[in-house]
C-alpha positions as CSV (number, residue, x, y, z in Angstrom):
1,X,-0.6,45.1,-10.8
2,X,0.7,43.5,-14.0
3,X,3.6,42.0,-12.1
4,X,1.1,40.6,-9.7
5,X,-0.9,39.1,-12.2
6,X,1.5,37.4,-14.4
7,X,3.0,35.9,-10.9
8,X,-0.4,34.3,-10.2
9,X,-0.6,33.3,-13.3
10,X,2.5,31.4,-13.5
11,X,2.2,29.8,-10.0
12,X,-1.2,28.7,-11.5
13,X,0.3,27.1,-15.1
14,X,2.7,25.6,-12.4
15,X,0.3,23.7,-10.7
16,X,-2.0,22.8,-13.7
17,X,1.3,21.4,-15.0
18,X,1.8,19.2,-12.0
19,X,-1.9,17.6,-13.1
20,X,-0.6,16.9,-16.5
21,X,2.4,15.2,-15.3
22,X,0.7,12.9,-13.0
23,X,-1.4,11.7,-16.2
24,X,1.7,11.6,-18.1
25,X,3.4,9.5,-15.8
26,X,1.5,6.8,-16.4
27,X,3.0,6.4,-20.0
28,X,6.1,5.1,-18.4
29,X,3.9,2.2,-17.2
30,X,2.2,1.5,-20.4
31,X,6.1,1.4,-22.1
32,X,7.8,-0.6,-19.1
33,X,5.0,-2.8,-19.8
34,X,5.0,-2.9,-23.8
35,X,9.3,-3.2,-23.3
36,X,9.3,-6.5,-20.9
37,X,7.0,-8.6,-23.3
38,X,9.7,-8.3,-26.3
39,X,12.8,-9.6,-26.2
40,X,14.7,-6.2,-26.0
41,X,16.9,-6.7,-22.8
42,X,18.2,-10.1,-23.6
43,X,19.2,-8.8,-26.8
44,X,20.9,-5.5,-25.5
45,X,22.7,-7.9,-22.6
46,X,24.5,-9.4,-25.6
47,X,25.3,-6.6,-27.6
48,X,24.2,-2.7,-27.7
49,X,21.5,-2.0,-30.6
50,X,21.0,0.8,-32.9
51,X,17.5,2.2,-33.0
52,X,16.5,0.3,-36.2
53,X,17.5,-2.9,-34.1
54,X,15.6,-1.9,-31.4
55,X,12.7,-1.1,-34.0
56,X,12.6,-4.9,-35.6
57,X,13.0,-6.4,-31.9
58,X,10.5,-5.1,-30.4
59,X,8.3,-4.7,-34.1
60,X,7.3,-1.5,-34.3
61,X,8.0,1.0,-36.6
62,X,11.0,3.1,-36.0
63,X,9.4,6.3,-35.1
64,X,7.4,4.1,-32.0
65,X,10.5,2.4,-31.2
66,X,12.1,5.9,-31.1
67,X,9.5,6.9,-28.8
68,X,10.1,3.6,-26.5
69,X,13.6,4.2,-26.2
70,X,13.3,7.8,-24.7
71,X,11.1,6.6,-22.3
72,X,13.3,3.8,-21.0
73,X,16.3,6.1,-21.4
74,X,14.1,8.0,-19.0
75,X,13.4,5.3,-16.9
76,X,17.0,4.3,-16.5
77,X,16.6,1.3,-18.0
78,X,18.8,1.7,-21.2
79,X,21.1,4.6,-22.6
80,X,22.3,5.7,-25.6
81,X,26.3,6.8,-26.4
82,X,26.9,7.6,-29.8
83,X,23.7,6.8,-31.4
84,X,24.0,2.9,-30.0
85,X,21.5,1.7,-26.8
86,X,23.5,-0.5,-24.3
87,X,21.7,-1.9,-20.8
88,X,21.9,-0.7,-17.4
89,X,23.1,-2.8,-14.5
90,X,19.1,-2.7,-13.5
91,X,17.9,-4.2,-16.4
92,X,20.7,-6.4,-16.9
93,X,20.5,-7.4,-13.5
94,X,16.6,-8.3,-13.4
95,X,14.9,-7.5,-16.9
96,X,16.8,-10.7,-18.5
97,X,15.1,-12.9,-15.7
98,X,11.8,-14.8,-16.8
99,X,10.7,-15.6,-13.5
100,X,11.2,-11.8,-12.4
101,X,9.6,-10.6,-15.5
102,X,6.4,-12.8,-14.7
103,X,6.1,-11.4,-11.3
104,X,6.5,-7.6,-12.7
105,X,3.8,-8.4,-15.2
106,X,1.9,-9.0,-12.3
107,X,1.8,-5.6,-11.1
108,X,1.0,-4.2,-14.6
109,X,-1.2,-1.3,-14.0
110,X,-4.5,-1.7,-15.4
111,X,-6.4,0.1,-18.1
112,X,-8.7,2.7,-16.7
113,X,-12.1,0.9,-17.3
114,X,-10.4,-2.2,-15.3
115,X,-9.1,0.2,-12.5
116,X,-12.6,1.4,-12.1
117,X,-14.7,-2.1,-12.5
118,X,-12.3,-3.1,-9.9
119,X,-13.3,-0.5,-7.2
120,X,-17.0,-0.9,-8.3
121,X,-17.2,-4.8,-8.4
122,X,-14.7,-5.1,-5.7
123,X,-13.3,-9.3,-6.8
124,X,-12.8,-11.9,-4.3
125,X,-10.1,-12.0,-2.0
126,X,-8.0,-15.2,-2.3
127,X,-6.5,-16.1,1.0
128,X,-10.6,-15.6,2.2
129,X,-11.3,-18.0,-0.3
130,X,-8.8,-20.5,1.6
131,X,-9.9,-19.8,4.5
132,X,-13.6,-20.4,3.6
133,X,-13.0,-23.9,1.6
134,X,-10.7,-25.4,4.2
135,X,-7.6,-24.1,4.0
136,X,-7.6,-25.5,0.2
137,X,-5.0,-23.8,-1.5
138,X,-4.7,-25.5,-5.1
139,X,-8.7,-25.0,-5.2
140,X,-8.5,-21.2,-5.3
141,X,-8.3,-19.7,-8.9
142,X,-5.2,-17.7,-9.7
143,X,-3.2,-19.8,-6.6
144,X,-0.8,-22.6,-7.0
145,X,2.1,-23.7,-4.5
146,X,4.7,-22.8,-6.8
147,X,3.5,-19.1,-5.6
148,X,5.3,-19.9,-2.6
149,X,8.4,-21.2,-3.3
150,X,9.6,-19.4,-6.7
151,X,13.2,-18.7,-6.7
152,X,12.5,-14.8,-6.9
153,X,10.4,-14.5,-4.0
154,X,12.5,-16.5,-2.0
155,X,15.4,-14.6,-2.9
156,X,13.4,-11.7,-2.1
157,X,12.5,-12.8,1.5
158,X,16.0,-13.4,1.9
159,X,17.3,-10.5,1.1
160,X,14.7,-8.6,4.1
161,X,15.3,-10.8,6.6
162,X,19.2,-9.7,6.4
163,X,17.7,-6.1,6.2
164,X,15.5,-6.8,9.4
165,X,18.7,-8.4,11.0
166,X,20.3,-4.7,10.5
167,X,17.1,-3.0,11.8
168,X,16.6,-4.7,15.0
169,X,18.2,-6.6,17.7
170,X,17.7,-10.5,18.0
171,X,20.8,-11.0,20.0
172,X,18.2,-11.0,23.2
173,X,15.8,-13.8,21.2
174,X,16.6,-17.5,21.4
175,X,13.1,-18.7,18.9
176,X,12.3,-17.2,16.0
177,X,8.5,-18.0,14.4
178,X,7.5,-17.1,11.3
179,X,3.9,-17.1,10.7
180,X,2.6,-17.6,7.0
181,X,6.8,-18.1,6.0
182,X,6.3,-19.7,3.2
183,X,9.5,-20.7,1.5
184,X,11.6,-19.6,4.7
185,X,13.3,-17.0,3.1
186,X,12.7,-14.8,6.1
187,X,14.0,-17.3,8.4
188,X,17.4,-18.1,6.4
189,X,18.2,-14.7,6.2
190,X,17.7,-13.5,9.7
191,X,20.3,-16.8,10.6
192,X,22.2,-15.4,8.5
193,X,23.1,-12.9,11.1
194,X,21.8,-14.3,14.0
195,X,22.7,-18.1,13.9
196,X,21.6,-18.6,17.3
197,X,18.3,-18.3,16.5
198,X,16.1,-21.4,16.3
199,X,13.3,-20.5,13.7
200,X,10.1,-22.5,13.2
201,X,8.1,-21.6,9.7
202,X,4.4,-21.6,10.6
203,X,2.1,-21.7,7.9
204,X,-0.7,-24.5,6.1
205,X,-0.5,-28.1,5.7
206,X,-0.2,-28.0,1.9
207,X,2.1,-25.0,1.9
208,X,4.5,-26.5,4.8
209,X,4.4,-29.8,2.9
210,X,6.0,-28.7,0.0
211,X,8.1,-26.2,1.4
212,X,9.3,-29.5,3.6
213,X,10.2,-30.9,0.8
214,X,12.1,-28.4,-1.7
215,X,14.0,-27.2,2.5
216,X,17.5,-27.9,1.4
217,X,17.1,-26.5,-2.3
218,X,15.4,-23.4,-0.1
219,X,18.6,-23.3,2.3
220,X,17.2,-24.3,5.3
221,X,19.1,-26.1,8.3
222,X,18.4,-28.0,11.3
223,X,17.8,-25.0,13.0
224,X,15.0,-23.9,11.1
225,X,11.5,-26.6,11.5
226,X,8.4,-26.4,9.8
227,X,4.8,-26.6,11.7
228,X,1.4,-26.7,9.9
229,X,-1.5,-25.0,11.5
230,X,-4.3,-22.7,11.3
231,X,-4.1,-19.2,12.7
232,X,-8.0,-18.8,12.7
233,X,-8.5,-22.4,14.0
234,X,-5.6,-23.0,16.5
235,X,-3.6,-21.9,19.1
236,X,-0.5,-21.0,18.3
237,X,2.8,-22.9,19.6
238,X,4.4,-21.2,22.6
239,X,7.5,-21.8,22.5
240,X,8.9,-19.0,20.3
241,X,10.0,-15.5,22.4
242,X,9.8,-13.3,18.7
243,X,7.0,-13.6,16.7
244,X,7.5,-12.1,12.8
245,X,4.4,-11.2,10.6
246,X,6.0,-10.3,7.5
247,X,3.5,-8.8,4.7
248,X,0.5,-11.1,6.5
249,X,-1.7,-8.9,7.9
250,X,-2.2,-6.4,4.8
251,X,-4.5,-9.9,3.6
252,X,-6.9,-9.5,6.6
253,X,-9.1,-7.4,7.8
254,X,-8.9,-5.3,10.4
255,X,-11.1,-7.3,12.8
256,X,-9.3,-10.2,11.9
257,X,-6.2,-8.7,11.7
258,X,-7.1,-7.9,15.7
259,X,-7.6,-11.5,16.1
260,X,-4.4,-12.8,15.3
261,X,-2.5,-10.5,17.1
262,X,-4.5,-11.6,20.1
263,X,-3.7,-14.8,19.6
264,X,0.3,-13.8,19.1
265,X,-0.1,-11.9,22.7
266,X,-1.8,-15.3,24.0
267,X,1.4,-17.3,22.4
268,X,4.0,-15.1,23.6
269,X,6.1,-14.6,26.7
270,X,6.2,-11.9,29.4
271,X,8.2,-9.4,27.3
272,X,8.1,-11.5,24.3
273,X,7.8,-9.4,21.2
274,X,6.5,-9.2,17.3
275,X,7.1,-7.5,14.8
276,X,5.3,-6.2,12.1
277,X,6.8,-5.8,8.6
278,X,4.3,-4.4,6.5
279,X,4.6,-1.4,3.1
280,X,3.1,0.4,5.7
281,X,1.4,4.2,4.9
282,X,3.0,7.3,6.1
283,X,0.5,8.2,8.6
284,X,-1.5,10.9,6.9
285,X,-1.3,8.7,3.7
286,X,0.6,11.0,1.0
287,X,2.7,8.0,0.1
288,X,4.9,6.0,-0.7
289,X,3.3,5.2,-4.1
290,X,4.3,1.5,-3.8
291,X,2.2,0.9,-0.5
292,X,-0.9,2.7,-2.2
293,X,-0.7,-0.1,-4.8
294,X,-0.3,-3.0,-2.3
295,X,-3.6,-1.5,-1.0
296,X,-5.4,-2.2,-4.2
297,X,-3.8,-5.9,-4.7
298,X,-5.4,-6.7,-1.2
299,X,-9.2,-5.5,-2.0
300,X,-11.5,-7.3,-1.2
301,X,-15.4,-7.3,-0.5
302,X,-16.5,-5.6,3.0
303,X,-15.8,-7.9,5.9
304,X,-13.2,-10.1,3.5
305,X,-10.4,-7.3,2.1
306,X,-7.2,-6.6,3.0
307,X,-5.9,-3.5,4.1
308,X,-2.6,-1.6,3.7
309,X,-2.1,0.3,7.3
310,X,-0.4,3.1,8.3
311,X,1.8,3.1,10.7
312,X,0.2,4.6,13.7
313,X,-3.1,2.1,12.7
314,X,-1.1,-0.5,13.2
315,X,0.3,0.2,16.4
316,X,-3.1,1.6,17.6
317,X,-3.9,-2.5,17.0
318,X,-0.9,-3.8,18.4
319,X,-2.0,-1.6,21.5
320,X,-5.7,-2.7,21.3
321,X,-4.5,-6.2,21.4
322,X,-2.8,-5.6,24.6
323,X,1.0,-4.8,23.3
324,X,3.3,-1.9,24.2
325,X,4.6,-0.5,20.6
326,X,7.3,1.7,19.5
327,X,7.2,3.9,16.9
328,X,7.0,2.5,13.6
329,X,9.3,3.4,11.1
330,X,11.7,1.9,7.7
331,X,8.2,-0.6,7.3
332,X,8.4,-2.2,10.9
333,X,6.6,-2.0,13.6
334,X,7.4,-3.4,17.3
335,X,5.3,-4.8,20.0
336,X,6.4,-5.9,22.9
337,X,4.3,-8.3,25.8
338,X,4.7,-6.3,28.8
């Protein structure tokens, strides 16, 4: 009986500790966070640091900074030989970077009270608030046009349109269209494989225009061409026979996601085809971690929030809008025009 107990017991200071380590985990944040405001990884990229170093650059006491470092040796993000801290290839490799520093402070995870006044007073979507003053961009707090262009985003987009290129097949396509492509990045990285492919970016008249004119700095070609439009106020050219939404339709609801896939199936070909690149949900939504967070960046009001699908809610749209789908998987899922 005493055997039995004490094994209950354990399996339940098990699981109790699994509880305490998801609060704990979020220290990592707060120190990731605390780390990429001083100037710590610049200074480690030109020489390694002992811990009193570390103390006056990032200027805390060395007993905090102490605590800091174990947490980003934890992380990865620095280690220590022989009582010295050198960088990792990581943060060499991106914590030295202003612009990707400002876009990680972006995701910063919010104090509690913020997480919660968030859920409660849900804030205003902006791409609704384009859509309902005209497709104004610059008039939307938080927006500017350098959102869509900066160098780390459009490396970004880049880099997963060569990982598309690897995941499926365009060798059967002849027109490429991008819808809300912003810089391009998508398009010149799927060329990049595939330079057969004619691409055409599709996406606002303020956003195009200044993506029109930074196209050579962005690495575009004469194969790739730039349309402005509307989604929600125009048909859609018909000329392309592969449609790509690429992290679009987590901004929209699901009624209006519904309506621009119907107007894709209206644009497209017999046995034309799109695809869906989303941070989609495993379908009975235990993860990944980074999708559940894209969810909260997209919330929004009832009626005007985005969404972060799972994969089989997705293709159950793709199918309600008339498509024939495969089975999502790797963040992409197919439809095809039969």
């Amino acid at each position: 009986m005493s055997i039995a107990i004490k094994t209950e017991t354990s399996q339940v200071s098990e699981e109790v500790d699994v509880l305490y380590e998801v609060l704990w985990t979020r220290v990592y944040s707060y120190v990731f966070e605390i780390s990429i405001k001083t100037p710590l990884f610049k200074t480690l990229a030109q020489r390694p640091l002992t811990l009193q170093e570390v103390a006056d650059v990032c200027d805390l006491e060395i007993t905090s900074a102490r605590i800091l470092a174990q947490y980003l040796c934890g992380l990865k993000l620095i280690s220590m030989q022989d009582g010295l801290f050198y960088p990792t290839p990581v943060s060499t490799a991106y914590l030295t970077n202003p612009d990707i520093i400002r876009d990680l402070s972006g995701f910063a995870p919010e104090s509690l009270a913020a997480f919660e006044d968030r859920l409660r007073n849900v804030p205003q979507q902006p791409w609704y608030q384009i859509r309902n003053s005209n497709e104004s961009v610059t008039g939307v707090s938080g927006m500017n046009l350098d959102f869509f262009i900066a160098e780390t985003r459009h490396n970004w987009r880049i880099a997963k349109g060569k990982e598309l290129s690897m995941a499926y097949d365009f060798s059967k396509h002849t027109r490429l269209m991008d819808i809300g492509g912003a810089s391009g990045g998508w398009c010149v990285g799927i060329r990049s494989e595939n330079p057969h492919l004619e691409c055409t970016i599709y996406d606002l008249p303020e956003v195009a225009g200044i993506v029109s004119n930074a196209a050579q700095k962005l690495g575009h070609d004469d194969k790739i061409n730039i349309v402005t439009g509307n989604i929600f106020s125009y048909d859609l050219p018909d000329n392309a026979d592969v449609i790509l939404l690429a992290n679009v339709l987590h901004d929209w609801s699901e009624s209006d996601c519904f309506f621009i896939l119907k107007k894709v199936y209206d644009s497209l070909p017999e046995n034309g085809v799109v695809l869906i690149y989303e941070f989609f949900l495993n379908n009975d939504w235990s993860g990944p971690l980074g999708s559940m967070y894209q969810a909260i960046t997209v919330l929004g009001p009832t009626g005007e929030s985005g969404w972060q699908p799972s994969y089989i809610e997705m293709e159950q749209l793709l199918e309600a809008a008339g498509f024939v789908t495969e089975t999502g998987s790797n963040n992409l899922v197919v439809g095809k025009k039969c």
